[in-house]
C-alpha positions in Angstrom: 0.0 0.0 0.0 3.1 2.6 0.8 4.2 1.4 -2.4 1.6 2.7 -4.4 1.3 5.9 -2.2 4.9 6.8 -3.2 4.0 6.4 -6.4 0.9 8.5 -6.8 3.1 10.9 -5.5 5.4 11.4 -7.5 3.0 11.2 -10.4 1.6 14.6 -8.4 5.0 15.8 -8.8 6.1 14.8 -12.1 2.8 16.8 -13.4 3.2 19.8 -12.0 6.6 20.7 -13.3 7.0 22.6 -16.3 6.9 21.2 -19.7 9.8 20.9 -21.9 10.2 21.6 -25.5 9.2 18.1 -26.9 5.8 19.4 -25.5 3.4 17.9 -22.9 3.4 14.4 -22.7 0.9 12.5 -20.6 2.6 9.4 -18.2 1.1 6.0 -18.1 -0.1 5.7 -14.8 1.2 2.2 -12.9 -1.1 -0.7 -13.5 -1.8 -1.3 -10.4 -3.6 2.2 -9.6 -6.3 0.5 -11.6 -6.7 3.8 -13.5 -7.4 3.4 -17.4 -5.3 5.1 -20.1 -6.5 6.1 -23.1 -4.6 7.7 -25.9 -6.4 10.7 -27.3 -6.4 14.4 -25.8 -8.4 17.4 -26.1 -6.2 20.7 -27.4 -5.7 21.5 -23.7 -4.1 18.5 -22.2 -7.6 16.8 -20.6 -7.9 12.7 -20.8 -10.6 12.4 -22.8 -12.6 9.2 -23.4 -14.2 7.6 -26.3 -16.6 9.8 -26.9 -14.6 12.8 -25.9 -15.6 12.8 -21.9 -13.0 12.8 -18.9 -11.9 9.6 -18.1 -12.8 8.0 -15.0 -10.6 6.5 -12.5 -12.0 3.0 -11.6 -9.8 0.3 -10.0 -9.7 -3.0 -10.3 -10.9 -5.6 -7.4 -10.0 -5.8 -4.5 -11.0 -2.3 -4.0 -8.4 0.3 -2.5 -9.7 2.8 -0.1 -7.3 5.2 0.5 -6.4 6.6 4.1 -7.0 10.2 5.3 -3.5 10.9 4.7 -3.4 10.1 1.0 -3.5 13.2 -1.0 -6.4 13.1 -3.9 -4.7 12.7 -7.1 -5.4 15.4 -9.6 -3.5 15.9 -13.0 -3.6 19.5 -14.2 -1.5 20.4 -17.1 -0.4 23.2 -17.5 -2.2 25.1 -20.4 -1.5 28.8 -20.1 0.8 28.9 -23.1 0.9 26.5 -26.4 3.6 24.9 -26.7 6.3 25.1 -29.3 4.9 21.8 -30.8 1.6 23.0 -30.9 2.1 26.5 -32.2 4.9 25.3 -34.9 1.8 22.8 -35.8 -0.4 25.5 -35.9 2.2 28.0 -38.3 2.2 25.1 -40.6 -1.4 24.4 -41.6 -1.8 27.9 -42.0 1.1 28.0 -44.6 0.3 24.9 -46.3 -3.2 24.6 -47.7 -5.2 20.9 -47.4 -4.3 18.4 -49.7 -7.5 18.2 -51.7 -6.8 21.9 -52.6 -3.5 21.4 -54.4 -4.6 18.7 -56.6 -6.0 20.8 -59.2 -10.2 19.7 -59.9 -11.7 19.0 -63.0 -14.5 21.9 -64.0 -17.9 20.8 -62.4 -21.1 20.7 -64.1 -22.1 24.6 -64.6 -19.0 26.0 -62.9 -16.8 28.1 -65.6 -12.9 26.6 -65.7 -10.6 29.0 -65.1 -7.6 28.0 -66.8 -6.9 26.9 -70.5 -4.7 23.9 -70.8 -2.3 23.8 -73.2 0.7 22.3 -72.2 -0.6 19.3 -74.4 -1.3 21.2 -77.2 1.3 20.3 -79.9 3.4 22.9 -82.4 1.7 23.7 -86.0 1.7 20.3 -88.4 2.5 21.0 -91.8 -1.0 20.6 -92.5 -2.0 23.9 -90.3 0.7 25.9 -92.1 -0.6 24.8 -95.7 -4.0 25.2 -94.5 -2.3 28.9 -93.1 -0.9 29.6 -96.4 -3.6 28.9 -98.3 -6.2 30.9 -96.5 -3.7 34.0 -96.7 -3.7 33.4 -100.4 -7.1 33.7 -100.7 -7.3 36.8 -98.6 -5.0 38.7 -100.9 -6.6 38.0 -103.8 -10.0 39.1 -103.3 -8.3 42.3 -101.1 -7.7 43.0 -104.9 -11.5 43.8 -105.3 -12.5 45.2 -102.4 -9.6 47.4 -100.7 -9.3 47.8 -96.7 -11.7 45.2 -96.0 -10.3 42.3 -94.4 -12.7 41.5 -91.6 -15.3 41.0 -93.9 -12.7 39.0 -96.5 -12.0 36.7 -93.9 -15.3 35.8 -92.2 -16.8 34.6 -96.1 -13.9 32.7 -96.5 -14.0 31.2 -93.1 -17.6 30.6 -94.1 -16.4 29.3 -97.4 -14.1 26.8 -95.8 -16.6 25.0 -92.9 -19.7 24.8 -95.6 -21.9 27.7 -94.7 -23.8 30.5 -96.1 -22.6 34.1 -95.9 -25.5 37.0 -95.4 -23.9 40.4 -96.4 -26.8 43.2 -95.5 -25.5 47.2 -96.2 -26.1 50.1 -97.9 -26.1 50.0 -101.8 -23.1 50.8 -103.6 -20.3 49.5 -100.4 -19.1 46.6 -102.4 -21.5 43.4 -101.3 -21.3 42.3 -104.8 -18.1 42.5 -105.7 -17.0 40.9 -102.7 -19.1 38.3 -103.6 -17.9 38.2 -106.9 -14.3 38.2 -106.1 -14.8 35.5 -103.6 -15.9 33.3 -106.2 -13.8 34.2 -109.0 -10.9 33.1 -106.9 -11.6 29.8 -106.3 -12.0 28.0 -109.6 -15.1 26.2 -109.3 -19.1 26.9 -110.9 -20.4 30.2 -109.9 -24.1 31.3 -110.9 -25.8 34.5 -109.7 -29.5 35.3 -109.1 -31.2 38.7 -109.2 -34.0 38.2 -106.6 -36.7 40.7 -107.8 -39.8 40.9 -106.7 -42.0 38.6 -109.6 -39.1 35.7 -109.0 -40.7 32.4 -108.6 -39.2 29.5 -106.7 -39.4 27.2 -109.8 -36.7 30.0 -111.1 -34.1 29.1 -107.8 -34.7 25.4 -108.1 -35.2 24.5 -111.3 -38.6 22.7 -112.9 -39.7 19.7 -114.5 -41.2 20.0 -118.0 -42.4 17.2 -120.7 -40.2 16.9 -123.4 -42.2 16.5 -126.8 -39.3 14.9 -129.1 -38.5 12.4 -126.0 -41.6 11.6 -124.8 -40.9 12.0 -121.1 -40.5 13.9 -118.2 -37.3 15.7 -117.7 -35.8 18.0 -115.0 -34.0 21.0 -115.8 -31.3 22.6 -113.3 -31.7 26.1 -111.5 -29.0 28.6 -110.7 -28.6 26.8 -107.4 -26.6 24.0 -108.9 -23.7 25.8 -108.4 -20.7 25.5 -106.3 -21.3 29.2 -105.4 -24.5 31.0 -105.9 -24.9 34.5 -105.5 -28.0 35.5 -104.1 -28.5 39.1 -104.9 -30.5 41.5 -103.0 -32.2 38.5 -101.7 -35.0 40.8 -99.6 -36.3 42.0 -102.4 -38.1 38.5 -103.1 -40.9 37.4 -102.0 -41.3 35.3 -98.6 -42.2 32.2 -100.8 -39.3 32.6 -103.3 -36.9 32.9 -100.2 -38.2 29.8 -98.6 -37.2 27.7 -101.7 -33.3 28.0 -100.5 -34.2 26.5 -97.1 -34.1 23.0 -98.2 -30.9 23.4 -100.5 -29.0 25.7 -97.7 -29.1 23.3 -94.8 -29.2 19.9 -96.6 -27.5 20.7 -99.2 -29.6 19.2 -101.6 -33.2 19.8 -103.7 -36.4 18.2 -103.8 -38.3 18.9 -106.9 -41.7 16.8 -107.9 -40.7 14.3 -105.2 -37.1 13.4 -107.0 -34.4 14.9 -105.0 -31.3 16.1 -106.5 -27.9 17.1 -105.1 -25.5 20.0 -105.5 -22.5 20.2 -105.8 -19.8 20.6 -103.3 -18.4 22.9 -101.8 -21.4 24.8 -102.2 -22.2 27.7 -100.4 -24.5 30.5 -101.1 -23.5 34.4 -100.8 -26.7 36.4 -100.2 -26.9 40.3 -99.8 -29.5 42.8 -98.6 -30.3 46.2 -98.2 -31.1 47.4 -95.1 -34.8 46.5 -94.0 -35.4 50.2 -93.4 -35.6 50.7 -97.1 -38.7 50.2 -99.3 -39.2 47.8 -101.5 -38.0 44.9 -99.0 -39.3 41.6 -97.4 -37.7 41.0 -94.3 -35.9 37.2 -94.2 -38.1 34.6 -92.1 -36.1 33.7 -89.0 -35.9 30.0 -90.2 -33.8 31.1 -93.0 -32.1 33.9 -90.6 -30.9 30.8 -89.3 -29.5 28.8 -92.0 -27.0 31.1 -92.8 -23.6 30.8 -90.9 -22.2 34.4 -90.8 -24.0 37.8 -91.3 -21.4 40.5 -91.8 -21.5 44.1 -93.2 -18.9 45.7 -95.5 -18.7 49.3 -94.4 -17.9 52.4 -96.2 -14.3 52.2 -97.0 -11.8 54.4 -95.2 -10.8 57.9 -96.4 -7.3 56.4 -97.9 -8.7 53.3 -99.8 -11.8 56.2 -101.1 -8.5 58.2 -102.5 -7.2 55.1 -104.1 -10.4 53.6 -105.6 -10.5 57.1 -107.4 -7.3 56.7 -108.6 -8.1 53.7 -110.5 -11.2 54.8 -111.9 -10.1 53.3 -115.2 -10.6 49.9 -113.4 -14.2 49.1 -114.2 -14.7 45.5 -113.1 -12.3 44.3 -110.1 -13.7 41.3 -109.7 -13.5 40.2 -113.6 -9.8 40.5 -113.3 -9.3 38.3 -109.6 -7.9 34.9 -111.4 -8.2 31.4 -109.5 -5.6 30.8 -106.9 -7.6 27.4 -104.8 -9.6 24.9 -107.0 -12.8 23.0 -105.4 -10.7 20.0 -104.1 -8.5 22.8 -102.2 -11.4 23.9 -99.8 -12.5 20.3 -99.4 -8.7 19.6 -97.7 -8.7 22.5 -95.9 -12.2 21.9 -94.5 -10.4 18.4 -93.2 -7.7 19.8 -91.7 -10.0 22.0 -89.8 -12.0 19.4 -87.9 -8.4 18.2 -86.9 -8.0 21.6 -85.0 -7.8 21.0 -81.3 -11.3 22.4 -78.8 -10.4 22.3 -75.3 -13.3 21.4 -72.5 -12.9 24.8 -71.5 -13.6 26.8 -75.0 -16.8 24.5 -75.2 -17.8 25.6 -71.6 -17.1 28.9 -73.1 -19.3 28.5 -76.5 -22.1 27.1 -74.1 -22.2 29.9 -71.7 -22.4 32.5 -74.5 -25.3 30.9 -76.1 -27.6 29.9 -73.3 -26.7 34.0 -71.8 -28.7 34.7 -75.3 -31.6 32.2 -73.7 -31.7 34.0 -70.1 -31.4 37.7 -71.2 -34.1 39.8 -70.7 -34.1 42.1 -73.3 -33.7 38.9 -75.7 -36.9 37.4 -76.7 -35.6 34.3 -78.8 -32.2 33.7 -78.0 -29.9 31.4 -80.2 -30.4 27.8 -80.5 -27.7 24.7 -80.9 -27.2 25.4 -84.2 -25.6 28.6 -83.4 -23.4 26.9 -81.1 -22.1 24.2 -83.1 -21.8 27.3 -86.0 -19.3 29.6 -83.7 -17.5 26.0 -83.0 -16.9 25.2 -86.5 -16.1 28.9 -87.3 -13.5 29.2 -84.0 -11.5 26.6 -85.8 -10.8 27.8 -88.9 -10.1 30.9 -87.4 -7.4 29.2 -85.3 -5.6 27.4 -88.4 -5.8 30.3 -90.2 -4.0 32.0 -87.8 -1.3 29.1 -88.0 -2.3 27.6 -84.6 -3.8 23.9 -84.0 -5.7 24.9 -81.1 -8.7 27.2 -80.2 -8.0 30.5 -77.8 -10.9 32.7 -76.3 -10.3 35.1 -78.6 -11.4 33.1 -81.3 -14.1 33.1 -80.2 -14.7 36.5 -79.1 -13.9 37.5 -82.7 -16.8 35.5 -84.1 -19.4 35.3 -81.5 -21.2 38.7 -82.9 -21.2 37.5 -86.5 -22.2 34.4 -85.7 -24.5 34.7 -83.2 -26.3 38.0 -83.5 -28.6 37.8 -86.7 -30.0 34.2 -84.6 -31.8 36.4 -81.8 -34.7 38.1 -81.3 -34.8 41.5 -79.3 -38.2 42.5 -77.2 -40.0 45.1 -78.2 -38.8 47.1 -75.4 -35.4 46.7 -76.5 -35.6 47.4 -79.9 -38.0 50.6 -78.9 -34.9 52.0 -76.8 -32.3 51.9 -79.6 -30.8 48.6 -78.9 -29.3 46.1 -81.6 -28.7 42.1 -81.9 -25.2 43.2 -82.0 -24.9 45.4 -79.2 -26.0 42.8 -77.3 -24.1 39.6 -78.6 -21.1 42.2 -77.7 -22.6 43.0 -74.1 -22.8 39.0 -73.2 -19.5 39.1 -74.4 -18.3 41.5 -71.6 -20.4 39.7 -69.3 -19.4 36.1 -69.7 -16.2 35.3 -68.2 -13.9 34.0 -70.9 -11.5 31.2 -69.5 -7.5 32.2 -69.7 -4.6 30.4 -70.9 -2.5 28.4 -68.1 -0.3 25.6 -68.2 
């Protein structure tokens, strides 16, 4: 009994000196003090139990009863100051953040990635830089016919390459027709032109069927769309119904006439201009066909240098009759393969996505863009990308497109429209509000 006395004691003392710098450490009290020891400890140094409660001190039979003389044994650490263990511990989660946080997370569902990866992106394949090349080529040579416009140049031809349809709505006289002209003198494949005019008749666009007297049968003769490049000129100032006969031929590229379908050639692509609804004379396009075409772009007025130099050549009466052919028809098929090739990362199709369903939740938009416009400004973005010699998509890309692209495929309310604002102006105000993902490692 002394002997266990003697040693409660000096447990008693051993607790109440000061703690050293390997921190507090609790002692194992003897065995035969029947008291049970349990590993865990509360931030201040109290036994705790299983469920986080003090420990009680229970002995094991027989029972020991201590004398009056036995001091009660309490153990009180000291806790008025951390100790260095604890406050280095302390220093060092608040330098270093949790584990889960360094391993970089995939983009959830609806969340907007904020960096661009493309450290797996590869250098420019010869393909890209012919595809490059090629595209420049083409730029220069209708440049030729209409001076100082390269925006304009370069969305038809990006049009041109991914199989779309090109709207060009301005003023008369700014050159919609002779960039169309030029566009299609440079590439050396069948070009036809319609004059839309107010008494046009589908059967003109399409073609008819007629009975042949000599042959005794039914035959089917060809309209201007069976073309690799048909110019649709001043195509609002057509009827509605003569409009609707290029719905069938501009999306599936094909026309069904007398229940016998016939197919165009390829490339095909149609290059339609307009005068500005505000003018008389005009029928405004249904938005179904709005729809079909790829790109709607405007030429401008041309700069006061380029207005000098047009004059300068006023001997020159026919630009476009002098562009000669620098791609054939097989040219734009390859480069239109090498463009699917170009790389899309996850986070430029988060991107796309964002910017067309902001179109769908804006409330100064009444119809907002559907898929089509989407999978439009995706094709677009890369051709955009190889023609600027890269294999991969950037942001910008798609900043440079989205208002061409996307703009004539909404409807404004009628507040909106009543306060002076434009498709445009807001295709451009999304743009500025949409967070556009930036390029990281």
């Amino acid at each position: 009994m002394s002997n266990a006395f003697d040693d409660a004691t000096q447990l008693s003392e051993r607790s109440n000196e000061p703690h050293g710098k390997q921190g507090f450490t609790m002692p194992k009290l003897p065995e035969r003090l029947g008291i049970e020891h349990h590993e865990s400890t509360d931030v201040d140094g109290t036994v705790l139990g299983t469920h986080g409660t003090t420990a009680p001190v229970t002995t094991n039979a027989p029972t020991v009863t201590p004398t009056a003389a036995a001091p009660t044994i309490t153990i009180t650490p000291d806790t008025a100051a951390p100790t260095e263990r604890m406050a280095s511990w302390q220093a060092t989660t608040e330098r270093q953040p949790a584990a889960s946080e360094q391993v970089r997370r995939q983009p959830a569902a609806g969340t907007m990635p904020e960096t661009l990866n493309t450290g797996m992106v590869p250098a420019a394949g010869a393909d890209i830089v012919e595809f490059h090349d090629k595209f420049n080529a083409l730029v220069e040579n209708v440049s030729k016919v209409v001076v100082g416009k390269d925006g304009p140049i370069r969305q038809c031809i990006t049009a041109m390459v991914v199989g779309g349809h090109v709207l060009l709505e301005d003023n008369p006289g700014t050159g919609k027709t002779q960039l169309a002209r030029g566009l299609a003198n440079s590439i050396d494949m069948s070009f036809k032109r319609i004059q839309f005019t107010p008494d046009l008749l589908p059967s003109d666009v399409v073609g008819v069927t007629y009975y042949d007297q000599k042959r005794s049968e039914f035959e089917y003769r060809e309209g201007p769309v069976f073309a690799s490049v048909v110019l649709a000129d001043e195509i609002n100032r057509a009827s509605p119904k003569t409009q609707s006969a290029l719905l069938e031929v501009m999306e599936e590229q094909k026309v069904t006439v007398d229940g016998v379908t016939h197919a165009v050639p390829q490339p095909f692509m149609v290059i339609a201009t307009q005068n500005p609804i505000e003018q008389l004379g005009t029928y405004k396009l249904p938005e179904a066909q709005m729809d079909r075409f790829l790109i709607k772009t405007t030429v401008g007025y041309p700069s006061h240098e380029v207005s000098v130099d047009i004059l300068r050549q006023v001997n020159v009466t026919d630009r476009a009759a002098a562009v000669h052919h620098v791609l054939s028809g097989d040219d734009v098929l390859r480069m239109r393969a090498v463009s699917e090739t170009v790389r899309l990362d996850d986070a430029i199709i988060e991107y796309i996505v964002r910017l067309v369903e902001a179109t769908r939740h804006n409330e100064r938009i009444q119809v907002g863009s559907s898929m089509r416009g989407a999978l439009a400004l995706t094709r677009c973005a890369r051709v955009w990308a190889a023609a600027d010699n890269r294999g991969y998509v950037v942001p910008d890309d798609v900043k440079d497109l989205a208002v061409s692209v996307l703009a004539h495929r909404i409807t404004l309310t009628a507040e909106a429209t009543f306060a002076g604002a434009t498709a445009e102006q807001m295709i451009s105000q999304i743009l500025e509000e949409v967070p556009a993902p930036t390029l990281g490692a």
